[in-house]
N, C-alpha and C positions, 0 to 999 in steps of 0.2 A: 504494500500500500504506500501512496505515496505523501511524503512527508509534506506539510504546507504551512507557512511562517504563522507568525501571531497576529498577523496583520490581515491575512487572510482568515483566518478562523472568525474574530473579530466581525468580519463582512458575512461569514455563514457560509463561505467556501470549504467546505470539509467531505472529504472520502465519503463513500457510502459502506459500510461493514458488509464483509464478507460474506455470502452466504454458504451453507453445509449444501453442498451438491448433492454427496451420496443419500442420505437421509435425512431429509427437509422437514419430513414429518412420517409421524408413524403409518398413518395409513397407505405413504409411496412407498416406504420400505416394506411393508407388507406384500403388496400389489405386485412389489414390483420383483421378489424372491418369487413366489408365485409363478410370474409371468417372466421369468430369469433368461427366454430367447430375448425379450424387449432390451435388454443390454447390447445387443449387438449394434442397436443403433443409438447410443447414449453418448459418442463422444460427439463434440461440439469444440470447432476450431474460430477462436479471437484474433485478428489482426493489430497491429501496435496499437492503435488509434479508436477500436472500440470497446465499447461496456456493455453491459447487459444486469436490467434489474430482472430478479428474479422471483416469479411467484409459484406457489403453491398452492393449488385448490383456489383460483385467486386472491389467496392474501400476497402480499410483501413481505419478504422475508431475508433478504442480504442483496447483493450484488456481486457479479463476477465485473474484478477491478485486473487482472491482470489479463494479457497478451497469451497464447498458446495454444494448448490442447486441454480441456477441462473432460471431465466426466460426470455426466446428469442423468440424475435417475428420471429415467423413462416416462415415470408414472407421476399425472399431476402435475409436472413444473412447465413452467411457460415461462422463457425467456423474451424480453424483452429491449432489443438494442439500438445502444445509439452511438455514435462517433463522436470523437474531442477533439478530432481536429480544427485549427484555427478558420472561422469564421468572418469577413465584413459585411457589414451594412452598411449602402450610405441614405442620409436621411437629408433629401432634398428641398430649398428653399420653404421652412417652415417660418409661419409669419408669427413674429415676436413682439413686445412692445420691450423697451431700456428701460433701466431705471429712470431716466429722466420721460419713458413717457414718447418717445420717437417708434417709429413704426419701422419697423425691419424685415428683410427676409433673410434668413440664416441657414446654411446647409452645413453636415457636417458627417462623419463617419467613424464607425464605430466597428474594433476588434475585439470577439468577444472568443467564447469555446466554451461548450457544455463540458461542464466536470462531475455532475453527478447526474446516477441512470434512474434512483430511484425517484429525485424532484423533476427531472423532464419526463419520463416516459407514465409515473404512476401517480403524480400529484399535478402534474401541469399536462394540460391538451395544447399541443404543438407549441415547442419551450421558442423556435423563430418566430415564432407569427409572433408572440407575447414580448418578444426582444424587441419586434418590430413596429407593435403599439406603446410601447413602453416608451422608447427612445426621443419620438416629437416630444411628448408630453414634460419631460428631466429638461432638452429642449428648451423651453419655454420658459420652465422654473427657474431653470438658471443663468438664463439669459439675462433675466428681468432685474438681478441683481446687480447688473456692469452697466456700463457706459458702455458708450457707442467703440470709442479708441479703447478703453481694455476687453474690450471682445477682439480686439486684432492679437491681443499677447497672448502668454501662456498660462495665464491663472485659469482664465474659464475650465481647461482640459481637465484639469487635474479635479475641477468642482462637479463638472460633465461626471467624470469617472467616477468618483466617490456616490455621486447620487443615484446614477441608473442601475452601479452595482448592488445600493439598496433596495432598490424596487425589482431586479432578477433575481436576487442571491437564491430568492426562495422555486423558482423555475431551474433552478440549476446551472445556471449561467453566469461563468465570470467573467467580465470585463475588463478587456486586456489593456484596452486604451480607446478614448472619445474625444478625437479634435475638428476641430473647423475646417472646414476648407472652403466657405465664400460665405461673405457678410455683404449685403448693401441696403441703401435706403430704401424706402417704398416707393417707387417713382414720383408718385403724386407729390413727395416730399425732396426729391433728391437734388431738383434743382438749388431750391434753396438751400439745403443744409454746406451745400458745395459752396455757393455765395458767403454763407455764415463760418465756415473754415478757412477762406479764404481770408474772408477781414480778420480772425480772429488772429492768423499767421501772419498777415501785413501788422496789426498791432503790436507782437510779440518782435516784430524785425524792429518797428519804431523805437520801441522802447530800448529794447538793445542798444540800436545805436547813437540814443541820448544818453544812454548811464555810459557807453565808450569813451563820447565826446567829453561829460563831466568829468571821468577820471583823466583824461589825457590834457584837460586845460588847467586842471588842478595838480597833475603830477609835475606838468613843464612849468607851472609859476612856481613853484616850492623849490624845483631844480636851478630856474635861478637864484634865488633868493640865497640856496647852498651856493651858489659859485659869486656872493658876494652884489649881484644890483639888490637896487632898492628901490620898493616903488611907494608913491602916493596911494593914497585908499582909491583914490579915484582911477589913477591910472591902472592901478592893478585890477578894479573891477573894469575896465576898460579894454586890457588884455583878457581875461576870463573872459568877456562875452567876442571881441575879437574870435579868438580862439574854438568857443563852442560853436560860433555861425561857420568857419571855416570847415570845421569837422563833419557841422552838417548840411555846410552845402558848401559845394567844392568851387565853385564862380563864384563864390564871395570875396571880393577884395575891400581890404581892410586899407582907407584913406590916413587914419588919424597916426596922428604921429607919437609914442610914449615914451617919454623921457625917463631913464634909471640913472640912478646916482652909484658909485664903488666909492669905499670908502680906501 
């Protein structure tokens, strides 16, 4: 059986226990001594990548978790199999609303893999289709808690991940990884919101390059001041605003004339 960290237990990722092949229950090993040519056809070959939950009489009674040649008594058991090989979905432009309330469509994809035979095949009716409703809905949840720009990073994945694997764990389904792969506006809205990023990034350059210009007119009068001129209050605010028009706008010529004294 295979071992699975504390992190996945936690999510309800866990093995399914063994089942007793030969003698499941009393009345197959009776039946099946009895009926002892029915062995002939009792072996049952597993491929690396499949399971099988096992029932008796229709109950649930263990699972066959390993790969090989198993031996099943004849009488009463009904295997029931599924595969663990790796699985995607993608789950295409589902319409969202951000926490601020903007309208989006968001697509995104998801690798998951059955790990247990008994919660897909004997507690859940088809464990994909449920992965498949499951996924818009987590989707949406957790959409609603980001911004527009932290839906483009990596936080969402990892919130994606954690929550759709609560809503499978009990389908038997662990989820391997849930990221994005296209975010955009709702048309009706997408002109604007482009307009609205645009000033928003023309703002952020403005400013920029007035706190440049402040530190650079403020560093070169101080650096005179070290190398010994001297200015008036006047002249020196004189030079300072000289200096900051310069900085921000390059065809600015500066007429007036500043006089410094060296002592």
């Amino acid at each position: 059986m295979a071992l699975l960290s504390d992190e996945e237990d936690e999510m309800g990722v866990e093995d399914d226990v063994d089942a007793n092949l030969l003698c499941p229950d009393a009345l197959s090993t009776v039946l099946s001594c009895v009926c002892f040519p029915s062995w002939l056809c009792s072996l049952r070959m597993f491929d690396q990548n499949e399971r099988a939950a096992v029932l008796v009489w229709g109950k649930y009674v263990g699972s066959i978790n390993e790969p090989g040649i198993h031996v099943v008594n004849p009488c009463g058991v009904e295997l029931r199999k599924i595969t663990t090989v790796r699985k995607t979905l993608d789950v295409r432009e589902v319409g969202v609303t951000d926490v601020d309330g903007n309208p989006i469509y968001i697509s995104g994809n998801v690798a998951y893999r059955i790990f247990s035979a008994r919660k897909a095949v004997v507690e859940t009716q088809k464990p994909d289709e449920y992965t498949s409703d499951q996924a818009p809905m987590v989707l949406r949840k957790v959409a609603a808690r980001f911004h527009y720009d932290q839906l483009r990073g990596d936080a969402p994945s990892s919130a994606l991940c954690e929550e759709l694997q609560r809503a499978v764990a009990s389908a038997g389904v662990q989820v391997l990884k849930f990221q994005l792969t296209d975010l955009k506006y709702d048309p009706q809205i997408a002109a604007s919101m482009l307009a609205r990023q645009q000033a928003v990034a023309q703002v952020d350059a403005k400013r920029s390059l007035v706190h440049g210009a402040a530190e650079t007119a403020s560093s070169t009068v101080m650096r005179l001041k070290q190398l010994g001129h001297n200015f008036s209050a006047e002249n020196e605010q004189r030079l300072i605003h000289d200096l900051l028009l310069k900085n921000l706008d390059p065809d600015y010529k500066a007429h007036a004339m500043i006089m410094t004294t060296r002592p």
